[in-house]
KELO-635736 format. One record per residue (C-alpha): x, z, y; residue in one letter. Coordinates in steps of 0.02 Angstrom, whole numbers, padded with zeros to 5 digits, always signed. Layout:
N
XZYA ...
END
This chain:
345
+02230-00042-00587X +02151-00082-00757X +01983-00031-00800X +02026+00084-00936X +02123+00218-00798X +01948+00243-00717X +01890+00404-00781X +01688+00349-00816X +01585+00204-00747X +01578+00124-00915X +01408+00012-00916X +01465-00023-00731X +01613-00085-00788X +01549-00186-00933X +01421-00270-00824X +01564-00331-00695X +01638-00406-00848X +01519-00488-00905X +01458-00564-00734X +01666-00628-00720X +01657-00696-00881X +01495-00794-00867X +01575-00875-00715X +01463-00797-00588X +01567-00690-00471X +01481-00669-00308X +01578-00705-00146X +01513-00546-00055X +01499-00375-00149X +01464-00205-00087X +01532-00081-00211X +01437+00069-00146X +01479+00275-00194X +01602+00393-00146X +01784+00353-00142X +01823+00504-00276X +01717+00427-00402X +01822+00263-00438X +01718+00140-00276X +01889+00113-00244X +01963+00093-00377X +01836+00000-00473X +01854-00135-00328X +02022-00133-00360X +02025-00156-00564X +01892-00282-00535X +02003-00408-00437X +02132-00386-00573X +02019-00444-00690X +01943-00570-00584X +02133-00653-00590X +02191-00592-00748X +02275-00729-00841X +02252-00649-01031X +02101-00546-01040X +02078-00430-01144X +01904-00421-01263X +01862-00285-01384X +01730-00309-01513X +01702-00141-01522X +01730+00032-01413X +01676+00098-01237X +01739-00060-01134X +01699-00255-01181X +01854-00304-01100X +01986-00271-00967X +02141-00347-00889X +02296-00371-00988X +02410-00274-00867X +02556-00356-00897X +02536-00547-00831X +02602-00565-00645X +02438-00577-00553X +02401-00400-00642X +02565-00325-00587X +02561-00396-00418X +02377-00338-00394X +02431-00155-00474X +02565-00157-00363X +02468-00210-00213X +02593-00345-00173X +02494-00512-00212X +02505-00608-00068X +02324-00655-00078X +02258-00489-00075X +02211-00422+00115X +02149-00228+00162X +02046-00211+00306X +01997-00002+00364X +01968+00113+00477X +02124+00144+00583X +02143+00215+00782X +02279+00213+00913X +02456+00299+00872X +02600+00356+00996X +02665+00193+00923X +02506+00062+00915X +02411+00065+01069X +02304-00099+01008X +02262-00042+00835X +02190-00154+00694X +02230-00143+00490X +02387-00262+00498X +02479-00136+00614X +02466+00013+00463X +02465-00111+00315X +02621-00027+00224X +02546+00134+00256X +02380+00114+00178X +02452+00033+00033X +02560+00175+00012X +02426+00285+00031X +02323+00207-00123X +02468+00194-00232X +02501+00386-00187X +02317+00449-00211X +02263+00316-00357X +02154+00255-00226X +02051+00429-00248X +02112+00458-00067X +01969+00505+00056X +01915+00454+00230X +02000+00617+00291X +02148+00611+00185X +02186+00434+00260X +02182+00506+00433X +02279+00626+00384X +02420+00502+00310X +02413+00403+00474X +02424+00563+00581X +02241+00536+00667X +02158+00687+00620X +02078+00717+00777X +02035+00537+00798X +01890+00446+00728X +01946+00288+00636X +01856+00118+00659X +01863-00077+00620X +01849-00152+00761X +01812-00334+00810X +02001-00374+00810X +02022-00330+00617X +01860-00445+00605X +01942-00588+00670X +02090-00564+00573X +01986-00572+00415X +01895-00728+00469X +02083-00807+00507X +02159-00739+00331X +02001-00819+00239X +02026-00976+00322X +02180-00997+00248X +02237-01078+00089X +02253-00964-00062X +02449-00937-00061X +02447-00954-00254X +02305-01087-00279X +02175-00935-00355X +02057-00816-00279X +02072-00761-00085X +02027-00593-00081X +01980-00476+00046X +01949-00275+00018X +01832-00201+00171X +01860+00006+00142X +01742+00105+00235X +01661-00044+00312X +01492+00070+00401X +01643+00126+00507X +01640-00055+00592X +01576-00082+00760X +01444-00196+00793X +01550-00312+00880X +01654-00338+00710X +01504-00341+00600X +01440-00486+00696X +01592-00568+00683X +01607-00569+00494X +01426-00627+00468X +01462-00808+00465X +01583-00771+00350X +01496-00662+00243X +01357-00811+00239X +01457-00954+00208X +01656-00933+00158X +01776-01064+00105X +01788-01107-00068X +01890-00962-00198X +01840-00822-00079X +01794-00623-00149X +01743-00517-00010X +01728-00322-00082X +01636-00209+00040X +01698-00025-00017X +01579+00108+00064X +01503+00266+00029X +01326+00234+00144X +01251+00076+00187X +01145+00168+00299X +01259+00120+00451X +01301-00054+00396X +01171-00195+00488X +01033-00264+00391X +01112-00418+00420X +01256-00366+00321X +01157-00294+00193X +01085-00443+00149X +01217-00542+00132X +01294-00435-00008X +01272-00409-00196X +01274-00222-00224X +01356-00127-00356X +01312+00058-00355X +01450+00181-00417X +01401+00308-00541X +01379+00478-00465X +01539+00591-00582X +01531+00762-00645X +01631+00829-00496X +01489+00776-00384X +01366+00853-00488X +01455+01010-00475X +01460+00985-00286X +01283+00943-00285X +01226+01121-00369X +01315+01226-00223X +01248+01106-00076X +01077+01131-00159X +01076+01329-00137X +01175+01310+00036X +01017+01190+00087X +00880+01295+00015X +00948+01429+00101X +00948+01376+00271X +00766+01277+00237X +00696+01463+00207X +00780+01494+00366X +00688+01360+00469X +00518+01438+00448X +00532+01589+00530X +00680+01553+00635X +00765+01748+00612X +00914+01700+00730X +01038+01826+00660X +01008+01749+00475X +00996+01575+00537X +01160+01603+00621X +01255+01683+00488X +01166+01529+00363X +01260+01407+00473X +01423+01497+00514X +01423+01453+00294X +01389+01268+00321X +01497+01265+00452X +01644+01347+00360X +01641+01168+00243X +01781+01020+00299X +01713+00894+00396X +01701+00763+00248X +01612+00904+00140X +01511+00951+00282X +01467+00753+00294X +01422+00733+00110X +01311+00900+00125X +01216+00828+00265X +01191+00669+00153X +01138+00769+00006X +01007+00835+00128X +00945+00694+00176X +00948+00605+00010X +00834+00786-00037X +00723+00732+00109X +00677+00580+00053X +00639+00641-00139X +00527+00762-00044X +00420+00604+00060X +00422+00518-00104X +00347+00659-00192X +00225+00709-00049X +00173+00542-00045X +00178+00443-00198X +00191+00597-00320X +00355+00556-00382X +00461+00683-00462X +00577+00789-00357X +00705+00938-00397X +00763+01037-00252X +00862+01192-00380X +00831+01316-00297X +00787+01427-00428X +00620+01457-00370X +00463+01370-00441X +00349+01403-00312X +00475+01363-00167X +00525+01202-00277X +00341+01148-00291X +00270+01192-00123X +00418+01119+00000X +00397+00951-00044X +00229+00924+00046X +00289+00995+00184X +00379+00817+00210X +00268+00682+00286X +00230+00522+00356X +00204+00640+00517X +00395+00710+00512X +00511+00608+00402X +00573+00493+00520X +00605+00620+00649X +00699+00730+00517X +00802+00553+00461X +00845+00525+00626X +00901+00718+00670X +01014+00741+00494X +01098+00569+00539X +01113+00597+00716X +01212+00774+00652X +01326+00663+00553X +01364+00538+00671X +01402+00689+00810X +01518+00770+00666X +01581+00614+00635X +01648+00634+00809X +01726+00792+00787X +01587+00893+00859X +01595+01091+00836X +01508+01100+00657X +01403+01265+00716X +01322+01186+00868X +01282+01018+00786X +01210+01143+00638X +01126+01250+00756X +01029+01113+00847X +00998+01013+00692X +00901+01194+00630X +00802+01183+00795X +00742+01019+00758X +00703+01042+00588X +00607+01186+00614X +00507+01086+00749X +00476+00947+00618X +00406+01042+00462X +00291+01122+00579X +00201+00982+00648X +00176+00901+00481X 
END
């Protein structure tokens, strides 16, 4: 993967360069935004540059510089076949592996980036592996496994590197195992944490990482416009609690895929917070709803009296959908809270 086949992410791009060629490459990286925007691949074309042996520099045009592509650390890395590259993701049992961990479904998820240009989602790996009614996780297993690959010597005398995808799907257990690791690694070691929330990750964690945010793409912006009328919607709704509207409101968010359904409830939340920050330190916020008045009155209706209850019930939803919940209960009891909340603001 060479930077130039990632559609956008241009001054992200050119600041990863720049950081590589100034010699200051950061053991532990979180590259943070959804997997359809290039977080995975960008981690990906980033290691290939990282061990490029003739990169390339422009003087002038969009990018400063990528990887030539054609040296055998870049085709091996393309490829996924260098030996010093490890995967670590969310996997489950199998009628086959009864003692899951990443090793056991290796080919397959290599298979499965090559197939999807690592564009592939969290649900479109299950799918692959045949899990969809399971809920993937990295367990403390797949964190010892990364401490033991880490520990060994580089098999061609460069960088060890270790790809993390999805890594707020990890257990406690395996996040405390990595933390040492994360802290302190051996010598020629690039850890890339590849997530889409660091919500769920431990503080510890958090601060053990250098960040590199993912530019939101114009797909997302698209998707963004129809959760925002789906939300306003169903926050009219929550006022006067009219059942047979609020019901047929939420048999429409319910009718979304679990992983749309998950990136609509995160869209509400990030909403949530624009409204606190407005409420409270007068900083601008856009709901698009279409409506001035409705835009400029429902962000005081978010307060230091009700944000942290509302944070905790949109999350809670997400974690219980996570779990394969039924979408229109989780919905209907999220609405119930909600309503609760913006009135006792």
């Amino acid at each position: 993967m060479q930077f130039k086949d990632i559609v956008g992410q241009r001054d992200v791009i050119n600041r990863l360069t720049e950081i590589v060629d100034s010699g200051r490459v950061s053991h532990a990286q979180l590259f943070l935004g959804p997997t359809r925007d290039g977080s995975l691949q960008l981690a990906l074309a980033y290691l290939q540059y990282l061990c490029c042996e003739h990169r390339v520099h422009h003087a002038d045009g969009e990018l400063r510089a990528d990887s030539c592509g054609e040296c055998p650390s870049c085709k091996k890395i393309a490829q996924l076949m260098h030996p010093d590259l490890h995967f670590v993701f969310p996997n489950a049992t199998t009628t086959s592996v009864d003692k899951p961990w990443s090793g056991e479904f290796a080919a397959e998820f290599r298979q499965f980036l090559l197939d999807n240009r690592a564009l592939g989602t969290l649900d479109d790996w299950y799918a692959a592996l045949g899990i969809e009614n399971k809920q993937g996780m990295i367990r403390e297993l797949d964190a010892a496994h990364i401490v033991a690959d880490l520990g060994l010597k580089s098999y061609e005398g460069g960088w060890k590197m270790m790809v993390v995808w999805m890594p707020e799907k990890m257990n406690a257990a395996a996040a405390n195992e990595l933390l040492k690791t994360l802290e302190e690694p051996s010598a020629g070691t690039v850890i890339l944490l590849v997530g889409e929330s660091d919500e769920r990750l431990l503080p510890t964690i958090r601060s053990r990482v250098q960040t590199v945010r993912v530019q939101v793409g114009e797909k997302r912006v698209e998707s963004n416009a129809e959760f925002a009328e789906l939300m306003v919607g169903w926050l009219r709704l929550l006022f006067k609690l009219k059942m047979k509207e609020l019901s047929s409101q939420v048999d429409k968010m319910a009718q979304l895929n679990r992983e749309q359904l998950k990136q609509f409830l995160q869209y509400t939340l990030d909403v949530m917070r624009d409204c606190f920050l407005k409420s409270a330190a007068g900083m601008p916020c856009t709901l698009g709803s279409g409506d001035e008045k409705f835009d400029a009155m429902f962000p005081s209706m978010i307060t230091v009296n009700n944000i942290e209850r509302i944070n905790n019930a949109i999350n809670d939803t997400m974690f219980a959908i996570e779990r394969n919940a039924y979408a229109k209960i989780a919905l209907m009891q999220l609405s119930f809270e909600m309503s609760k909340a913006l009135k006792k603001r």
